[in-house]
N, C-alpha and C positions, 0 to 999 in steps of 0.2 A: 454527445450530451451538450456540447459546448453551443451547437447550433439552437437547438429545445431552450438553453437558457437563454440563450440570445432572444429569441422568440416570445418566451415568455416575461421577459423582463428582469431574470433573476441571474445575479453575477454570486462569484462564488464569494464573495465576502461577507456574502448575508449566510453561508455554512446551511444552505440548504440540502436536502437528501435528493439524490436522482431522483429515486423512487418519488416523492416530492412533486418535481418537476414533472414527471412522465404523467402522474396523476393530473398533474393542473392542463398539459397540453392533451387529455383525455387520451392518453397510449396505454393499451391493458399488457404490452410486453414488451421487452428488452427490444432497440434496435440489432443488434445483433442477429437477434431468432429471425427477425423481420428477413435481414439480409441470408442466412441461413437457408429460409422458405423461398427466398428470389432462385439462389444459387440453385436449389434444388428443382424449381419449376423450370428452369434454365437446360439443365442437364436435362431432366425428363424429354423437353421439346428438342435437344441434341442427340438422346436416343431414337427415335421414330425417325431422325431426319435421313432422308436417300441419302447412299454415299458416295451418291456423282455430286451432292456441295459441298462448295468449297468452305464453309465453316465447316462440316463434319471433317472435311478432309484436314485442314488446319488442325482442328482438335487432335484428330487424330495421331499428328508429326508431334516428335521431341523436337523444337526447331533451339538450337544453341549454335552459338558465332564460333564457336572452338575455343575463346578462352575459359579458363578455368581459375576462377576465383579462390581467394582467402574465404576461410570459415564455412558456415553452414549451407551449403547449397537450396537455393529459392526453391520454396513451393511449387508445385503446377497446379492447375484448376483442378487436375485432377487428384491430388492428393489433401486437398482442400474441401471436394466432393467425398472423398474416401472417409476423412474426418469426421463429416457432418454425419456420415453413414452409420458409421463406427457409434458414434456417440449416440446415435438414435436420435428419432422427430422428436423434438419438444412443443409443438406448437397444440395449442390450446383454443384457438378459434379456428374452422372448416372452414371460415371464408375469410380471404385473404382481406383486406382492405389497406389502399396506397397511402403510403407513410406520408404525403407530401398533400392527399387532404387531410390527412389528422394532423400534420402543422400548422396547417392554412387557418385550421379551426381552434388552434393555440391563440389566446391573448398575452 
């Protein structure tokens, strides 16, 4: 959100609503969903991919250095995909369109 106010001219001292903002730089939903749909498009084109590449293969491995941290052990992309699964699509428009011309098109 911070970049969309940047963009469109509005600091939080004016106590604008996101909602707000996302209106004025013409966004009909949440950045998140946005990224949500990426992540998803992403895996789709990493299922189909042969598993002589080396990104499939990558994906593939748990790669960890041997140390074992304090607290909550990191995410993996794919539990991150699992999430988004889990939770079900939310998305509301069939055609994607790039977050970076609907900023371009922010005043």
């Amino acid at each position: 959100m911070r970049s969309l106010r940047n963009k469109s001219g509005v600091s939080r001292k004016y106590r604008c609503r996101n909602s707000d903002v996302r209106e004025r730089c013409g966004l009909k939903e949440y950045v998140v969903t946005k990224l949500e749909r990426g992540m998803l498009r992403w895996f789709d084109r990493l299922t189909r991919m042969d598993e002589s590449r080396l990104t499939k293969q990558i994906y593939g491995e748990n790669v960890r250095d041997g140390k074992v941290g304090k607290g909550r052990p990191r995410k993996s992309y794919a539990d991150h995909i699992g999430g988004i699964l889990k939770k079900g699509p939310n998305f509301k428009h069939p055609k994607p369109r790039s977050l970076h011309e609907k900023i371009d098109g922010c005043q």
